[in-house]
N, C-alpha and C positions, 0 to 999 in steps of 0.2 A: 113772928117768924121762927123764932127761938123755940116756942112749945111747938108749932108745926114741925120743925127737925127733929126734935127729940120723941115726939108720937112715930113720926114717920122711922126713926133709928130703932124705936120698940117694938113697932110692926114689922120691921124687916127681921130681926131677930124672931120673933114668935113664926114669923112664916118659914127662915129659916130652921128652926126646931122642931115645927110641921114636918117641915120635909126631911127631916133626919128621922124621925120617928115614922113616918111613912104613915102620917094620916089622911094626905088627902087622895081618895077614889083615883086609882090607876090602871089601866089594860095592863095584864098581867102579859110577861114576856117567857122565851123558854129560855133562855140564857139572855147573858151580855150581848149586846151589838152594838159595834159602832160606825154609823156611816162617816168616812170622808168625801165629802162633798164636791165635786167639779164648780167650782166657784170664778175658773180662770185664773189669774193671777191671784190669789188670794189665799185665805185657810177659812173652812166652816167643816167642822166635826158635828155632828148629832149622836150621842149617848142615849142607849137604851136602856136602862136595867133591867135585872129577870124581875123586878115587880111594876115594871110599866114607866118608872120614874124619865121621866125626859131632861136632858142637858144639852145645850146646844153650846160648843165653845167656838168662839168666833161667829162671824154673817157673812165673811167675803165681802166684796166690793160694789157699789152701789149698782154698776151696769149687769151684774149678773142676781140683783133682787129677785127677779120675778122668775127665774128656775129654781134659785133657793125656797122660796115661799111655797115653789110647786111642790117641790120634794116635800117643804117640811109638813104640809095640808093633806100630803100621800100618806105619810108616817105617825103624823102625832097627830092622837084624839085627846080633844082639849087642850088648854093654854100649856105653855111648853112651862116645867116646872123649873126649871134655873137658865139663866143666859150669862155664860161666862167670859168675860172679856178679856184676851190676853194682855191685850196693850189698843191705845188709841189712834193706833194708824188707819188710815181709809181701807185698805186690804183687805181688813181684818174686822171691822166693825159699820162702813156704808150698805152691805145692808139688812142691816140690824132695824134699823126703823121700821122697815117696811114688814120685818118679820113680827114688830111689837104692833106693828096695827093691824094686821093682818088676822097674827092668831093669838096675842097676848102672852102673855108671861106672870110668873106670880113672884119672879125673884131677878134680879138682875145684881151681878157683883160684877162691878168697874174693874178696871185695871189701876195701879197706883198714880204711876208717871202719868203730870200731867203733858196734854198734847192737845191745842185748841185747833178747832177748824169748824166746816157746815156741817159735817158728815155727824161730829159727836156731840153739837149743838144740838142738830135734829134730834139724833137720839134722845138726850137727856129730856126734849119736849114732847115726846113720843112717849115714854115712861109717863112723865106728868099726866096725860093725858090722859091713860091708860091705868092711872093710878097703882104702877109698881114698884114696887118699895127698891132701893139702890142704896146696895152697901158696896164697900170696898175690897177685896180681894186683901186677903191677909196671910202670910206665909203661919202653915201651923193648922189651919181648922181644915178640919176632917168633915164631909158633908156623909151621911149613911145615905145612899142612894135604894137601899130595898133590896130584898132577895141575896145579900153577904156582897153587895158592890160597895163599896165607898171612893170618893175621892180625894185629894190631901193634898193641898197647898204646898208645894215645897219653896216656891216663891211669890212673891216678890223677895231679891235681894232685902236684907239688913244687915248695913245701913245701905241707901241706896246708891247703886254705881253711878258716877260720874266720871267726866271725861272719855269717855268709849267713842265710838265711830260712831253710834246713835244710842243716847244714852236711856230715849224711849224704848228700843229694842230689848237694852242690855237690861230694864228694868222687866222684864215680860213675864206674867205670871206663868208659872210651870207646875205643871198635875201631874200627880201620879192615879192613874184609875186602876184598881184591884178587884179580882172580882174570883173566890176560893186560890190556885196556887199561880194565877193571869194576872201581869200587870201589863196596865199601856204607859206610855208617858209622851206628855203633851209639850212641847218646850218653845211653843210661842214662836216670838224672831230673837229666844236669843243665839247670843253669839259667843266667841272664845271667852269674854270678861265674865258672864254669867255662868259657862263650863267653869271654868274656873272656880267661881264661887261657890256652887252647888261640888263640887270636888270635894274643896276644907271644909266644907259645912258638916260631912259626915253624914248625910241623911242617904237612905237607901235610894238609890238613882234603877237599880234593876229593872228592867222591863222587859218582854217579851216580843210586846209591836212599840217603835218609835215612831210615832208625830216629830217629822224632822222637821229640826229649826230653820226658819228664814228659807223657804222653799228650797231647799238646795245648797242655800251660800256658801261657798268659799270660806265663808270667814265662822261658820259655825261644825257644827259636829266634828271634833279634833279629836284625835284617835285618843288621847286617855281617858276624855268625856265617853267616843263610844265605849273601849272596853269596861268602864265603869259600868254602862247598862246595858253588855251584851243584848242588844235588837237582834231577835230570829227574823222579824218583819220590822219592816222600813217603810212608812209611807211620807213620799214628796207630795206636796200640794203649791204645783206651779202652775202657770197657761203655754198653751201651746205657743211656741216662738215669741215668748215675752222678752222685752226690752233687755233685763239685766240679765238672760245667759242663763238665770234659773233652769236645770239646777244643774252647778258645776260638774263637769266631769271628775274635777279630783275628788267631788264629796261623794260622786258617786261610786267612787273605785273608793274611798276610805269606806264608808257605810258596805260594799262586796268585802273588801278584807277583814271587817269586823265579823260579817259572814251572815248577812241579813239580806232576806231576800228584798230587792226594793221597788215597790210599787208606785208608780206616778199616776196622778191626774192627768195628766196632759197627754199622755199614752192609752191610761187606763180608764177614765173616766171616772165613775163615780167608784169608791173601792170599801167592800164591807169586808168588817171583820168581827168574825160570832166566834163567841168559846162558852164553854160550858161547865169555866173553871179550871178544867184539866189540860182539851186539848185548844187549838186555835185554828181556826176554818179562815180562807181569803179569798174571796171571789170579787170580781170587775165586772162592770158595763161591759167590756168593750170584751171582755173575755182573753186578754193577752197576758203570757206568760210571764213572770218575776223575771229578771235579768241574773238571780238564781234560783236553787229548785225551794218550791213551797215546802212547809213545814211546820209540824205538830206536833204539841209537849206530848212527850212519849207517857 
């Protein structure tokens, strides 16, 4: 079992190093895209890069598998080249399985915090199966996505929070995607503990479109978190009249005064966002306006 991890820990790296050198055969793209996904109550991003490269962060929730699969069978030719796990809540990773038998994958990186249940059991049996190699999510490593994209771990916390209101949350891997003078940033479910940390950390938080944390929460995006990564764009990924109020009115009047226009799922349906380096393009399903005016790096 020992040399089977350790083959399998050398093969995740070599594929890993594949995919940063951008050897393996990809549909070349014209710029960056990223779909935010209608997943319901949940979060599923799909990343494009301008050299075809595919990223899916998150799967959303097991009940809305079978639109995610739809979409991802519309969009990506071939196994999706990475699946990035922010954390192991069912939201966010149920349905992940259905996505690895579906259409495969050649790389999967976990979230740290551990978090048992069926949803990430499946998964883990689904990979086996599927024979995809599964590393860990590490604050620091840089993945070169093709065509001047990269991604960048700004977390996992170190050392990891504890004591928080959900200490799986507050551990939630957080991305930065860059792509020429365009950043996004992905910020999982964390919350104030994880702002916090990514604050003292000193790491460039800047972004241009925010993946806001925890659909909405109350208890995340705190105005010296936003103004650290000034959001021109906002995107919530909640469901329509879900249980917990997602997404707060106050986060969504803090995310207007930070001055970001803010786009939801549950309004807006599925919500793309294309740049070309310079400027930043937003277009919706559902075709409804930002709650402010759209906007593009000059």
């Amino acid at each position: 079992m020992a040399a089977l991890r350790h083959f399998r820990t050398w093969l995740a790296g070599c594929l890993l190093a594949a995919l940063s050198l951008g050897s393996t055969p990809a549909r070349a793209a014209a710029g960056l895209r990223v779909d935010f996904i209608d997943v319901g109550q949940g979060d599923a991003a799909l990343v494009t890069s301008p050299a075809g490269k595919t990223v899916l962060i998150d799967g959303g929730p097991a009940n809305h598998a079978p639109a995610l699969t739809a979409f991802l069978a519309a969009h990506v030719h071939g196994p999706i080249d990475l699946i990035l796990l922010s954390h192991r809540h069912e939201d966010h990773l149920g349905g992940l399985p259905a996505v690895v038998h579906q259409l495969g994958a050649r790389l999967f990186l976990d979230a740290p915090a551990a978090h048992a249940g069926p949803d990430y059991e499946r998964l883990m049996r689904e990979l086996e199966a599927r024979g995809v190699p599964a590393r860990q999510a590490a604050r620091g490593r840089r993945i070169d996505l093709g065509g001047g994209a990269a991604l960048t771990m700004l977390g996992p916390p170190e050392p990891s929070i504890v004591g928080s209101r959900s200490d799986v949350n507050a551990n939630s891997v957080v991305a930065r995607l860059t792509y020429g003078g365009v950043s996004i940033l992905f910020a999982g479910d964390a919350e104030s503990p994880t702002e916090a940390w990514l604050l003292a950390s000193g790491q460039d938080l800047r972004a241009d479109v925010l993946k806001v944390a925890h659909h909405g929460s109350r208890y995340a995006s705190g105005m010296r978190f936003l103004r650290a990564v000034g959001p021109r764009v906002a995107v919530i990924s909640a469901g329509a009249g879900n249980e917990y109020g997602h997404p707060a009115r106050v986060t969504v009047q803090r995310l207007a005064r930070a001055g970001a226009a803010v786009y939801r799922t549950d309004l807006d349906g599925d919500v793309t966002v294309e740049t070309d380096g310079t400027s930043v393009h937003v277009r919706t399903a559902r075709g409804r306006a930002p709650s402010t005016e759209a906007w593009a790096v000059p």
